[in-house]
C-alpha positions in Angstrom: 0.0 0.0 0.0 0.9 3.1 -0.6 0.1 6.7 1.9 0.7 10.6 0.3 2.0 12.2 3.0 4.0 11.8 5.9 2.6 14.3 8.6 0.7 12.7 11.2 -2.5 11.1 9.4 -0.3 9.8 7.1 2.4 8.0 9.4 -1.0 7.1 11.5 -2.3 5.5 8.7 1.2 4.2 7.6 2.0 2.0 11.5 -1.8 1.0 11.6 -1.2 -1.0 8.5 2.4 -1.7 8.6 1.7 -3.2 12.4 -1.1 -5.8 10.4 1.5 -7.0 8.1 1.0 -5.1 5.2 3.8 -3.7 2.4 3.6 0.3 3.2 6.0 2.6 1.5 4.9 6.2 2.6 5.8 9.3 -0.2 6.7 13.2 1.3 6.9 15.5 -1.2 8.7 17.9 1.8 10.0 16.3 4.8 8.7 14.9 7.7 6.4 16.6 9.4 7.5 20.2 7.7 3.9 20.7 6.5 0.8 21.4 8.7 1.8 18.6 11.5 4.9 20.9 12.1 3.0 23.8 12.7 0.6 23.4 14.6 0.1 24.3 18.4 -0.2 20.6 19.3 -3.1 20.6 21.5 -4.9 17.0 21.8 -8.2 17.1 23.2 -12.1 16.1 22.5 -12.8 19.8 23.1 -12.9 21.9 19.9 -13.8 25.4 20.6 -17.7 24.9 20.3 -18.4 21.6 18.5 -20.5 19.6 19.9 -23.7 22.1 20.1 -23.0 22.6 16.4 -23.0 19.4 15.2 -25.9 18.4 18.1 -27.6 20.8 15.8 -26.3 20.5 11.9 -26.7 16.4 12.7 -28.2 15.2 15.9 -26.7 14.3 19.5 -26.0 10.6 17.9 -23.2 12.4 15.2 -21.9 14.7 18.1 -21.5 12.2 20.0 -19.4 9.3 17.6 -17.4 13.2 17.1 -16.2 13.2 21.0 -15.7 9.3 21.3 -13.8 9.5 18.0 -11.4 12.0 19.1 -11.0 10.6 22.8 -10.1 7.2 21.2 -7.7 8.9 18.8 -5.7 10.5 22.2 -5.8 7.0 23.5 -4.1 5.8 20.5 -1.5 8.4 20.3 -0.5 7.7 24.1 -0.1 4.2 24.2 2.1 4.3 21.0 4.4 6.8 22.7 4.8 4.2 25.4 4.6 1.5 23.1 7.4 2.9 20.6 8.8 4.9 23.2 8.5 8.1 21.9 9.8 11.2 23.2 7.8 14.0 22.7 7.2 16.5 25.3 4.0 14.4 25.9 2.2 16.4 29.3 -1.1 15.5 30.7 -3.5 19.0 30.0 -6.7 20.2 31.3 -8.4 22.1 27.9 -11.0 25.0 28.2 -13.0 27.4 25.7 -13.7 30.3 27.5 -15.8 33.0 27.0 -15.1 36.9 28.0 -18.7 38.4 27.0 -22.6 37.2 27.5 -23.0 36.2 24.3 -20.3 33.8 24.3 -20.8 32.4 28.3 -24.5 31.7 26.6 -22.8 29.4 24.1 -20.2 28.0 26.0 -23.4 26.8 28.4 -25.3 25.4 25.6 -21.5 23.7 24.8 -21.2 22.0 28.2 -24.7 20.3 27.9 -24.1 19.3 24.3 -20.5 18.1 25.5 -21.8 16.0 28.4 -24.7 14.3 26.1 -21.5 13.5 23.9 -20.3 11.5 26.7 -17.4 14.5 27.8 -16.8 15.1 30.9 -17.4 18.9 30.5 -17.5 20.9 33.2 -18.5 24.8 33.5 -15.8 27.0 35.0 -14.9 30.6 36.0 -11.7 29.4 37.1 -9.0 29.7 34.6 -5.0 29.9 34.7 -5.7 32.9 32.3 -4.4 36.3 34.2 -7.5 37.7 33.6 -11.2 37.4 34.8 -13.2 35.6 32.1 -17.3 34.9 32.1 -16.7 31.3 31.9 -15.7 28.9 30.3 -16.1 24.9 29.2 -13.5 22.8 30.4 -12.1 18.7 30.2 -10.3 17.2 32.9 -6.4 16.7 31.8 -6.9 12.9 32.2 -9.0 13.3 28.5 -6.2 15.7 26.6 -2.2 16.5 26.4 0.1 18.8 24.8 3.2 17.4 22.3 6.0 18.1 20.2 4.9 17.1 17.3 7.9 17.0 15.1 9.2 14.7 17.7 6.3 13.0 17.4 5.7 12.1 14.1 9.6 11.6 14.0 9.1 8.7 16.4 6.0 7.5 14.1 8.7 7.4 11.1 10.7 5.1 13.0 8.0 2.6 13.9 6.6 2.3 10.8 10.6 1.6 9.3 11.3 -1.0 12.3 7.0 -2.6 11.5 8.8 -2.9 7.9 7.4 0.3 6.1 9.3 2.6 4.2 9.6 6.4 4.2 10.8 8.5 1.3 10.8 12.5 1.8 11.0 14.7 -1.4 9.4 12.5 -3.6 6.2 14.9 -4.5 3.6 12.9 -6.3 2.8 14.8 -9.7 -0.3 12.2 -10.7 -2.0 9.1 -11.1 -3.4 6.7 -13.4 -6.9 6.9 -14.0 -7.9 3.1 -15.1 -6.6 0.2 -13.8 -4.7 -0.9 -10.7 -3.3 2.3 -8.8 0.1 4.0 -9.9 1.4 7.3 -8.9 3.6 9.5 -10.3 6.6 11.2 -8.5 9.6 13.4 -9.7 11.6 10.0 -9.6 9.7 7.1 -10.0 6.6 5.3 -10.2 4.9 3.3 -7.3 2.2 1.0 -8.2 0.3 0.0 -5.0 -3.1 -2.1 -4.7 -4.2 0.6 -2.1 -3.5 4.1 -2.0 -4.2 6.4 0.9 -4.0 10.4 0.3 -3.0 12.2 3.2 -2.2 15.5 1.7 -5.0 17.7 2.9 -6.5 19.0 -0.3 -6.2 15.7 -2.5 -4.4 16.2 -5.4 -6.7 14.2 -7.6 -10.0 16.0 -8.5 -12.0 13.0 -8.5 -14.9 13.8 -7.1 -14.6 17.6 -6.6 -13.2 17.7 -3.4 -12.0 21.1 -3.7 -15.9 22.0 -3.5 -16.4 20.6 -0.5 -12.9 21.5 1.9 -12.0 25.5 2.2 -8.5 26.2 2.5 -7.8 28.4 5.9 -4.9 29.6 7.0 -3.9 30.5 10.7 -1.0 31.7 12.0 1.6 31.6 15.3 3.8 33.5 17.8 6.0 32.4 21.0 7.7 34.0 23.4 9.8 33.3 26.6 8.1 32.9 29.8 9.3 31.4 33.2 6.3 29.3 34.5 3.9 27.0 32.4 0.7 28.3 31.3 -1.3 24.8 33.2 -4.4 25.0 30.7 -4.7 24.8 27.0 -7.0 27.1 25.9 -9.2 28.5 23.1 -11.3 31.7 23.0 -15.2 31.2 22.1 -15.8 35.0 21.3 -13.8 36.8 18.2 -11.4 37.1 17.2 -9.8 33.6 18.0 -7.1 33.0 20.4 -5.4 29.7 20.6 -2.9 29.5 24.0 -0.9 27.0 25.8 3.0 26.7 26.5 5.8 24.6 25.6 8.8 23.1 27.5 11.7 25.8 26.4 15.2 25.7 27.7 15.0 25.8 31.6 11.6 27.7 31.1 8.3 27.5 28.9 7.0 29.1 25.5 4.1 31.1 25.7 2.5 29.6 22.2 -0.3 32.3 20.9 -2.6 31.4 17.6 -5.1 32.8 15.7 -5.7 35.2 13.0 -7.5 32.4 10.8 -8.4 33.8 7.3 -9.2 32.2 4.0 -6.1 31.1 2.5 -5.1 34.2 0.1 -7.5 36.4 0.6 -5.5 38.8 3.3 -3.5 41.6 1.5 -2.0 42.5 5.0 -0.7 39.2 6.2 2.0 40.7 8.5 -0.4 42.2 10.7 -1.4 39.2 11.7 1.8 38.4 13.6 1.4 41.9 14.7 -2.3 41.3 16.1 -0.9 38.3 18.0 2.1 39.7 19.5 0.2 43.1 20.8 -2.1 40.5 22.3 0.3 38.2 24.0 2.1 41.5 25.1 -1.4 42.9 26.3 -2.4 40.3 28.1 0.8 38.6 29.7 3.2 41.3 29.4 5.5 38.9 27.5 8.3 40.4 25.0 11.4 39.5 22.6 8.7 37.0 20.4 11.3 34.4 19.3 9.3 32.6 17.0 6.5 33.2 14.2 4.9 30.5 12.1 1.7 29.9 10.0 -0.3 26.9 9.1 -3.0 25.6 6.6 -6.0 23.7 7.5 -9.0 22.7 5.6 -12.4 22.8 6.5 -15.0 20.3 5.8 -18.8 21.5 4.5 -20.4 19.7 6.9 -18.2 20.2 9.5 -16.6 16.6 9.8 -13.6 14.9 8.7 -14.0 12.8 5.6 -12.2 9.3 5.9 -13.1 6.7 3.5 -12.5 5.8 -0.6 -12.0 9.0 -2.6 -15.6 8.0 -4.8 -18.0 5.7 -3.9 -16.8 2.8 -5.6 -13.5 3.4 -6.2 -11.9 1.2 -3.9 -8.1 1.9 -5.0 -7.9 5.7 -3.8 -8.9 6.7 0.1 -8.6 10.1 1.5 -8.6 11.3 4.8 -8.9 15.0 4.9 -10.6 18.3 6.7 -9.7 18.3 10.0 -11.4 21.8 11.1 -8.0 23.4 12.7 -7.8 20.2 14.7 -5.7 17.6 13.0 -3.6 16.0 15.2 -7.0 14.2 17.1 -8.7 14.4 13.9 -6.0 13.6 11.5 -5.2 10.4 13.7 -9.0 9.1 13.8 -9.3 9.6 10.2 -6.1 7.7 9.4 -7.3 4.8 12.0 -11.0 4.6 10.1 -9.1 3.9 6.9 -6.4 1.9 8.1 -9.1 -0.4 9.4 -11.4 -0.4 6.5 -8.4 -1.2 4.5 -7.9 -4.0 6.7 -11.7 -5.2 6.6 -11.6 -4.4 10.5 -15.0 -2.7 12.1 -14.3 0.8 13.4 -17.9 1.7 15.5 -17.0 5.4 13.9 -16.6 4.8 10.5 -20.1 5.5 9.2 -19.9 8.9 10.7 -16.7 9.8 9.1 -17.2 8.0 6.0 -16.3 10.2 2.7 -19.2 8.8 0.8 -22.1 10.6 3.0 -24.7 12.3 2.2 -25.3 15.4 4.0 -26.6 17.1 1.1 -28.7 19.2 4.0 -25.7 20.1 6.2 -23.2 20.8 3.7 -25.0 23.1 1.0 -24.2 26.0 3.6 -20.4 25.4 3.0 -20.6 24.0 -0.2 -22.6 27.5 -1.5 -19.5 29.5 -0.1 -17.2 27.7 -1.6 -18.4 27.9 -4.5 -19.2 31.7 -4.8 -16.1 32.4 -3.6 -14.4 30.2 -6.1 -16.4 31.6 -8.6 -15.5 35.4 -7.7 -11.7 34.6 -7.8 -11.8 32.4 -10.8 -13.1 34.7 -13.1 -13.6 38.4 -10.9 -10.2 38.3 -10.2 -9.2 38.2 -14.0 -11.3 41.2 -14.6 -9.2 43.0 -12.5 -6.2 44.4 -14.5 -2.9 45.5 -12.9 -2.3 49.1 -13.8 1.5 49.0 -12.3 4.1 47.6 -13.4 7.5 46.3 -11.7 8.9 49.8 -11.2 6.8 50.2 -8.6 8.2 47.0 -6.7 10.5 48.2 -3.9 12.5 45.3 -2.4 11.5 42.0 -0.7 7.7 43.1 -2.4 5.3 41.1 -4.5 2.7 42.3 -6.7 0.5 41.3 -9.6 1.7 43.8 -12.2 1.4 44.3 -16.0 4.5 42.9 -17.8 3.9 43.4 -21.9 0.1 44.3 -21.2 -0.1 41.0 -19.2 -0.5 40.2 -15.8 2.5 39.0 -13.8 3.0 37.4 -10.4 6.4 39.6 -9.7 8.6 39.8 -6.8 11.6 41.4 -6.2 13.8 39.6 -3.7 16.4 41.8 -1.3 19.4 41.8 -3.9 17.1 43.5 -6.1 16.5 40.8 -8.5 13.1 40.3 -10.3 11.4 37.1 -10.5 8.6 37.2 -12.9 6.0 34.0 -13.0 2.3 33.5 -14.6 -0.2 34.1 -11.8 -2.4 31.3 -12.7 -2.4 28.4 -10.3 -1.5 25.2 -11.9 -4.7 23.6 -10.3 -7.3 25.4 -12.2 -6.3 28.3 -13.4 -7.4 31.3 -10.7 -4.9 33.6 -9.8 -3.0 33.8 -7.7 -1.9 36.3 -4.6 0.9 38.4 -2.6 1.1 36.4 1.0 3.7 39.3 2.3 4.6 37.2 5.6 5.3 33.9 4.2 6.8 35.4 0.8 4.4 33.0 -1.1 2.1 32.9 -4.1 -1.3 31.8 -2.7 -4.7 30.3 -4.6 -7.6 32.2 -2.9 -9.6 29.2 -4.3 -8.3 25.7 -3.1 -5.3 26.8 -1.2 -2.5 26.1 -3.5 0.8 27.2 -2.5 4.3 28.2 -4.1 7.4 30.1 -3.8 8.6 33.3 -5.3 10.6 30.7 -7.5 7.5 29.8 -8.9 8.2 26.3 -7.2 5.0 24.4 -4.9 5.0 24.6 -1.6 1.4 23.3 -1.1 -1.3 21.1 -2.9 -3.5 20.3 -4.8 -1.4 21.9 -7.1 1.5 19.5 -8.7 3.1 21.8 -10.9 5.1 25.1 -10.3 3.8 28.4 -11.8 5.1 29.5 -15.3 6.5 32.3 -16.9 4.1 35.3 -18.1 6.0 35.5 -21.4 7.0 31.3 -22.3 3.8 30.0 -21.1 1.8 28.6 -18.6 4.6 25.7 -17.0 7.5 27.0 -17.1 9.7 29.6 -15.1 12.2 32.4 -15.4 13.9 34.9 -14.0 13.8 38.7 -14.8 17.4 41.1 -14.4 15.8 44.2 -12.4 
């Protein structure tokens, strides 16, 4: 068998099967854990801002509550295989809460701990928190049901006992395609892997069969730290607006303070380094912290419905599985997908597979998401043509990106600190809707499924498989530009 991906739903997936005797080699187009898994704030818990009143709602208490179990069975999982594979990860014991600082939000987080209990949580209400200010409450799991991680280290550890179940890992080999009849075969820069089973763990799939992009919205979110001297003692998550995402980190002799937030559609922000800024008046603000020594972002999808999808890519189609939209929570949710399939593959039973399965229909629930999605692929896919660039690079100062107008054309341009001009088409190699600026990351986004690439023109993130191409050559291949 063969798994796309090697952050933690794919090395999940990858042990599950290589542990049951099966032939797993497992393709990274990166490294190990250097996409989403490695940037996230690593907090594992059942407790997902406000769930389990939405879904209690969207579904019924019966899908809320397979949601919970599901998740607390996936922390299960992850802490006996870091005793079992002896994994060391940072791995701490944490108490979660979602807290709310205004009525509006105490009246939902209420409505949260009666929808979390009837999920079979132990949810309490508090207005105790280990935040250094009063809040209005807040929903809360004992520390027994959650923990905090390194997750490098941890999907590093994963790595090595899926190599010493007999798998194989192989970073920077990007899959480019796949066959379309006949037994699976993918494509990568180097190779071709033909596998009877092929699970795609890659977030956005990169096959379009059956229009997943339609269904998952790319979202990205983003991440500060700074020194402190005592551990925060709570892993936390705002229920009001705008979103703040807190726990700490073993650090030296002391801790991290680890802020998130900031969450936007992925390349739709214009202004992406006020987001670090937003984050780091915050922490300042509200902890008195200073001398941020970190900054990092992340990419998440989110499901229409509003749950993972783990199961075969089309109904039918029994040689592709995906496991994908994990709603900002991916290291519980990435782990339960990969378990569903891993045991479906296997012909095992998995009591939550029917909940989680890819195949659904929730033509009810998801119309809501599916609607946005599309409108807003639709505005960027053909408004954002409309739109000519009426500058061209002159007006591109140093370490800046634009779209400009390059022979009456437009042109994703950036000019990097030396001065030097790199010039690329700015339609994404998915489907064709252009592309934008991300200033913080120094990246070409897609504003419609979340592709990703670098001012090289080169892909940093799928579904896209190919780099952008020159405005002048065409639409696949790259150049460079003498200022």
């Amino acid at each position: 068998m063969a798994v796309v991906g090697a952050g933690i739903t794919g090395l999940t997936a990858a042990l599950s099967l290589a542990r049951a005797g099966c032939d797993v080699v497992v393709l990274e187009a990166d490294r190990i854990g250097g996409g989403v898994t490695g940037n996230t704030t690593a907090k594992l818990t059942p407790l997902h801002q406000l769930v389990y009143a939405e879904l209690a709602d969207r579904f019924d208490p019966a899908t809320a509550r397979s949601y919970a179990q599901a998740n607390a069975d996936a922390i299960r999982w992850m802490a006996a295989t870091v005793v079992d594979e002896g994994i060391a990860c940072d791995w701490r014991s944490q108490r979660a809460y979602t807290y709310a600082q205004t009525a509006e939000g105490v009246d939902r987080v209420r409505r949260e701990v009666r929808a979390a209990v009837e999920a079979g949580l132990d949810a309490t209400f508090e207005t105790d928190t280990p935040l250094p200010w009063a809040v209005a409450g807040a929903v809360s799991l004992p520390s027994e049901d959650g923990a905090e991680l390194h997750p490098v280290r941890y999907v590093e550890g994963l790595v090595e006992a899926v190599e010493r179940a007999g798998g194989r890992v192989f970073e920077h080999s990007r899959v480019l395609g796949a066959n379309r009849l006949g037994a699976p075969r993918l494509r990568t820069e180097r190779a071709e892997v033909s596998a009877d089973r092929v699970v795609l763990a890659s977030h956005m799939p990169l096959l379009d069969r059956g229009l997943w992009f339609t269904r998952l919205t790319a979202e990205r979110s983003y991440g500060v730290a700074a020194p402190v001297t005592e551990p925060l003692n709570g892993m936390l998550i705002s229920a009001d607006g705008p979103t703040r995402s807190l726990r700490s980190h073993p650090y030296g002799d002391g801790e991290l303070l680890l802020v998130g937030g900031e969450g936007h559609v992925t390349g739709e922000d214009d202004n992406t380094p006020a987001r670090y800024e937003a984050l780091e008046a915050f922490a300042s603000a509200r902890f008195g912290v200073e001398g941020f020594t970190h900054r990092w972002s992340a990419q998440d999808l989110r499901p229409a419905d509003g749950i993972p999808y783990a199961g075969p890519l089309l109904p039918g189609l029994s040689g592709f599985w995906i496991a994908a939209g994990f709603r900002k929570w991916g290291l519980t949710n990435g782990t339960l997908a990969a378990l569903i399939v891993a045991d479906r593959l296997l012909g095992r039973p998995n009591p939550y597979a029917a909940a989680f399965d890819a195949s659904r229909r929730t033509l009810r629930q998801s119309a809501g998401g599916v609607g946005r999605e599309l409108v807003k692929d639709g505005r960027h896919l053909v408004g954002d043509w409309l739109r000519l660039p009426l500058r061209g690079t002159d007006a591109l100062g140093r370490d800046e990106g634009r779209i400009v107008r390059v022979a009456g054309l437009p042109a994703a341009a950036y000019r990097d600190t030396n001065g030097e001009l790199h010039l690329h088409n700015p339609a994404c190699t998915h489907l064709g809707c252009r592309v934008a600026w991300n200033a913080a990351e120094r990246s070409w986004d897609c504003p419609c499924h979340g592709s990703r690439f670098g001012v090289d023109g080169s892909v940093l993130q799928g579904p896209a498989t190919r780099p952008l191409g020159s405005p002048l050559r065409g639409p696949h291949q790259s150049r460079k530009a003498p200022a």
